[in-house]
C-alpha positions in Angstrom: 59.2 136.1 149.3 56.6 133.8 147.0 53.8 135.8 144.8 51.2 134.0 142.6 50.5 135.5 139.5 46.9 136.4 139.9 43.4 134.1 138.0 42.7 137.6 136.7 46.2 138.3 134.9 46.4 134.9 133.6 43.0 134.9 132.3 43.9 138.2 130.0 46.3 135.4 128.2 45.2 133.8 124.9 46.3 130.3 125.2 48.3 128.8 122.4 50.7 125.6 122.6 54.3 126.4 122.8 56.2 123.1 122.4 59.7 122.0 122.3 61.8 119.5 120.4 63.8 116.7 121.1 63.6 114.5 117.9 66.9 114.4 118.5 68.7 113.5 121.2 73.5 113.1 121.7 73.9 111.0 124.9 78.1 111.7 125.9 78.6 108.1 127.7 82.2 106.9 129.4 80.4 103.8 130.0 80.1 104.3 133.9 77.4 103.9 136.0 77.0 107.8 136.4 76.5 107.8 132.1 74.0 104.7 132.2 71.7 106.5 134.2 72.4 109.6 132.3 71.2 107.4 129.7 68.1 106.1 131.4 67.0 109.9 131.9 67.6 110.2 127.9 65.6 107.0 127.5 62.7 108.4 129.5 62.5 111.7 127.3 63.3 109.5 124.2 59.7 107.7 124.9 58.2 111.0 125.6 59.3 112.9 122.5 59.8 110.6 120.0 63.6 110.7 119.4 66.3 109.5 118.4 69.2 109.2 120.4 72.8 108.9 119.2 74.9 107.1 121.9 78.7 108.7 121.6 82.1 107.7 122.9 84.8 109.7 122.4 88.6 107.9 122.5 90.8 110.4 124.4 92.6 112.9 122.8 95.3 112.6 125.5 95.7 109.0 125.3 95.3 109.0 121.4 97.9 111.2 120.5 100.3 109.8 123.3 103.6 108.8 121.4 104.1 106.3 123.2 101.6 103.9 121.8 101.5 101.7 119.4 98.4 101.0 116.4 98.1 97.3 118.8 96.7 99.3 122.5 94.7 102.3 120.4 92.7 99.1 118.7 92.8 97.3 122.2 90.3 100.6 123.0 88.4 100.4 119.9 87.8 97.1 120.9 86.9 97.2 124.0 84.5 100.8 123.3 82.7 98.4 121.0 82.3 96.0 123.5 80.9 98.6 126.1 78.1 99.3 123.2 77.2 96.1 122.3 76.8 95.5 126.2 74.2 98.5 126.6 72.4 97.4 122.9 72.1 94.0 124.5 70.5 94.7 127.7 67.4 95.8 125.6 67.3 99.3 127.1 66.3 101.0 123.0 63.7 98.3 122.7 61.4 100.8 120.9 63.9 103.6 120.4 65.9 104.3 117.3 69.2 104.9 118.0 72.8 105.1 116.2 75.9 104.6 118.5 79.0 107.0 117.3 82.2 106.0 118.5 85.2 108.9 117.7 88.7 109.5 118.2 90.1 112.6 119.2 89.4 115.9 121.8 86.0 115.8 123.5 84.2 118.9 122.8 85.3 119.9 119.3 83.8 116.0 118.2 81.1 116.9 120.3 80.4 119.9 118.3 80.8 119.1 115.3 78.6 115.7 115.8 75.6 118.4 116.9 76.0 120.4 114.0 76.0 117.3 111.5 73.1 115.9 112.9 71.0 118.6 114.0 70.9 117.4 117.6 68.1 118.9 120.2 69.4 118.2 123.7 72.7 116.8 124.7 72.5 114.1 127.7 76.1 114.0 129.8 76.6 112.9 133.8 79.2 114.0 135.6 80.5 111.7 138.8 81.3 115.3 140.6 83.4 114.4 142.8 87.4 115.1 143.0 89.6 118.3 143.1 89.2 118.5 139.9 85.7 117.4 139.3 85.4 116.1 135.9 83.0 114.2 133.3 83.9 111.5 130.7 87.4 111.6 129.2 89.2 114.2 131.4 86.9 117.0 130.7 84.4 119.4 132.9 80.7 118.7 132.1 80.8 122.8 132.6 82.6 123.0 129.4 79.9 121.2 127.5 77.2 123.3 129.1 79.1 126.3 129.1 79.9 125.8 124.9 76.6 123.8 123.5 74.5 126.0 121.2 71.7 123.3 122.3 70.4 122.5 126.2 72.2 120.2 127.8 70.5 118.0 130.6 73.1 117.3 133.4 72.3 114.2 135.8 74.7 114.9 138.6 76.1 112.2 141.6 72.8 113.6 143.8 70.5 111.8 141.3 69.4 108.9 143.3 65.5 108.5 141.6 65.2 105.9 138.9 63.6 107.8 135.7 60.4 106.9 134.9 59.3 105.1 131.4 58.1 108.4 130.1 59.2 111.5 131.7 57.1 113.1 134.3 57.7 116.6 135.6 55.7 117.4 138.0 57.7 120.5 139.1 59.9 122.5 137.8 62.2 125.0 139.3 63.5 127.9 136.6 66.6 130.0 138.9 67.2 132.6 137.4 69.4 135.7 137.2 67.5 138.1 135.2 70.3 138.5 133.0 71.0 138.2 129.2 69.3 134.9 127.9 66.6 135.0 130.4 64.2 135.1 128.0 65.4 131.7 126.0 65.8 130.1 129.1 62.4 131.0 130.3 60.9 129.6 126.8 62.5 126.4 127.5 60.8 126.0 131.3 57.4 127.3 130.2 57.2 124.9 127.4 58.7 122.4 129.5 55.9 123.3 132.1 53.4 123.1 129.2 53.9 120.5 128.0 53.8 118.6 130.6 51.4 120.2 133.0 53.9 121.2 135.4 54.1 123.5 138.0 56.6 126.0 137.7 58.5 128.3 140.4 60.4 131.2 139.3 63.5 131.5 141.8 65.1 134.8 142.0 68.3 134.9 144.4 69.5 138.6 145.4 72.7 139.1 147.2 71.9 142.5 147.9 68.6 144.5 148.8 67.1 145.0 145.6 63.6 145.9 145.7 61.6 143.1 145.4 58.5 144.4 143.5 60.6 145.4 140.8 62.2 141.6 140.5 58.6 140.2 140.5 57.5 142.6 137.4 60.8 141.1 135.7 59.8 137.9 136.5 56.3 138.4 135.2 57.7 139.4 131.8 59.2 136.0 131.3 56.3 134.4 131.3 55.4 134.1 126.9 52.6 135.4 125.6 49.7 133.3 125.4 50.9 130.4 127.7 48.7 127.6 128.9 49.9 126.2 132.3 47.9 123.7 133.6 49.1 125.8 137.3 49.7 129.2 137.7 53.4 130.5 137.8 54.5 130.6 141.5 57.1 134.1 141.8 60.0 133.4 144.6 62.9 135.9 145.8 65.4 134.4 148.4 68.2 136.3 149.2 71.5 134.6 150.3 74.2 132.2 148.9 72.2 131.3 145.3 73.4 127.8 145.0 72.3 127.3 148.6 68.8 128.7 148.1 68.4 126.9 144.6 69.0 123.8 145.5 67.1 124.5 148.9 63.9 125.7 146.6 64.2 123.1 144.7 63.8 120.6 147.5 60.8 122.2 149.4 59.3 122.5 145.9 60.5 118.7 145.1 61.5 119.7 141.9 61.9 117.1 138.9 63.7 119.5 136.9 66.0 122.9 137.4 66.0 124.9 134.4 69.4 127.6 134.6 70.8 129.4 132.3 74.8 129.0 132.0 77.5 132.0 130.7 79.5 131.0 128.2 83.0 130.8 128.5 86.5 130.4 126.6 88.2 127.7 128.2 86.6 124.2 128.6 88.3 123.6 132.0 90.3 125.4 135.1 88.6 128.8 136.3 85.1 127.9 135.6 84.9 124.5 137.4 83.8 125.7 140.6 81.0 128.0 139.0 77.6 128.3 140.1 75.8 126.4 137.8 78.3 123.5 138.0 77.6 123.5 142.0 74.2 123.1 141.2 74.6 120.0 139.2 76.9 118.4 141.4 74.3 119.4 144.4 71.0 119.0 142.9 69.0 115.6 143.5 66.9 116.0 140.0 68.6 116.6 136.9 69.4 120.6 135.4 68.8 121.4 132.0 71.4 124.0 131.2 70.5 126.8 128.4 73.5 128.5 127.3 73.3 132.6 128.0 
């Protein structure tokens, strides 16, 4: 089911700008190829907004604190994470763009957090190679648990993400799936700004699993929209019903969709029962990037 907000409704809104900030920008690289174009995509929006991106390696806790070894192989890795960023400074890729490079020691996601607190970070940039039993991103942990913790978005680029980014970022269309649940309304702040800002079109995806009534799912998809929003097109209202992975990454196909906003529930662990979530199956199967907001 697809419903177009109507010229009159949108007309009784007072435009204003709503806007959103990435002057700062944590890109989580393992130095693969899957993080270099995670880094490209960070790049692009980098150019867009202004920002400053902080390049981060984080040594292994696992291997850090392994008994085993000696001062000698932990300063082999030092070494040899230097190396890595000197090798993406030197290809010229921050010509341009200011940019620190962070390299820690220690478990992945407390650094992490801790480095976005100290410096105030926007938008965290990861990629995750999806693929495995186990599925997992950077040092032996789930790009879910950096979604699934960060106070900030994080913008996944997944193993489906075969389009170069441009120079600047260009959204034409954006896809916002959402669940109607708690943190809708953040999330939806985040995609109309987005849509804003960039003179997007934006679809609304709604994916029952029962047989809810469907007028009362476009009123709640109405209210999302802020006050006082100026698209450049009007909001496009779409209920599937089915598998929601299946019909969110279908929508965002037929819409060709640069960007899927979702929202993501938080969870306790970092890694094991929330791996094969949802939003996670989305990333792994999406062809454009997802910009997580955390619930």
């Amino acid at each position: 089911m697809i419903e177009q907000q109507s010229i009159e409704q949108q007309r009784q809104l007072q435009p204003t700008r709503a806007t959103v900030s990435f002057a700062k920008i944590l890109v989580a690289t393992d130095f693969s190829q899957t993080s270099d174009r995670a880094l490209e995509h960070a790049l692009s929006l980098a150019r867009n907004y202004s920002s400053r991106i902080f390049l981060t390696h984080i040594l292994p806790a696992d291997v850090m604190m392994a008994p085993e070894l000696a001062a000698a192989p932990r300063d082999e890795m030092r070494q040899a994470a230097r190396a890595e960023m000197d090798r993406i400074e030197g290809s010229g890729c921050f010509f341009g763009i200011p940019h620190e490079v962070i390299i820690e020691e220690g478990s992945l996601w407390p650094n992490l957090d801790r480095l976005i607190n100290k410096l105030g970070i926007d938008l965290v940039v990861v990629g995750t190679h999806g693929k495995g039993t186990v599925q997992k991103l950077l040092m032996g942990s789930s790009a879910e648990g950096i979604f699934r913790h960060a106070h900030v978005p994080v913008l996944t680029v997944g193993p489906g993400v075969d389009r170069e980014p441009l120079y600047s970022i260009e959204l034409k269309n954006i896809l916002f799936a959402t669940e109607l649940g708690m943190g809708a309304e953040r999330q939806a702040a985040y995609a109309f700004a987005l849509a804003q800002e960039h003179c997007s079109r934006i679809t609304l995806l709604h994916v029952k699993e029962c047989d809810d009534d469907a007028d009362v799912i476009v009123r709640r998809l109405r209210r999302l929209l802020p006050c006082g929003t100026d698209l450049h097109c009007l909001p496009l209202f779409r209920i599937e019903k089915g598998d929601p992975v299946r019909e969110i990454l279908r929508t965002a196909n037929e819409t060709r969709a640069d960007l899927i906003v979702l929202g993501a529930k938080s969870r306790k662990a970092l890694v094991g029962n929330a791996l094969h979530s949802k939003a996670y199956r989305v990333v792994c199967g999406s062809s454009c990037p997802v910009l997580t907001i955390k619930s």
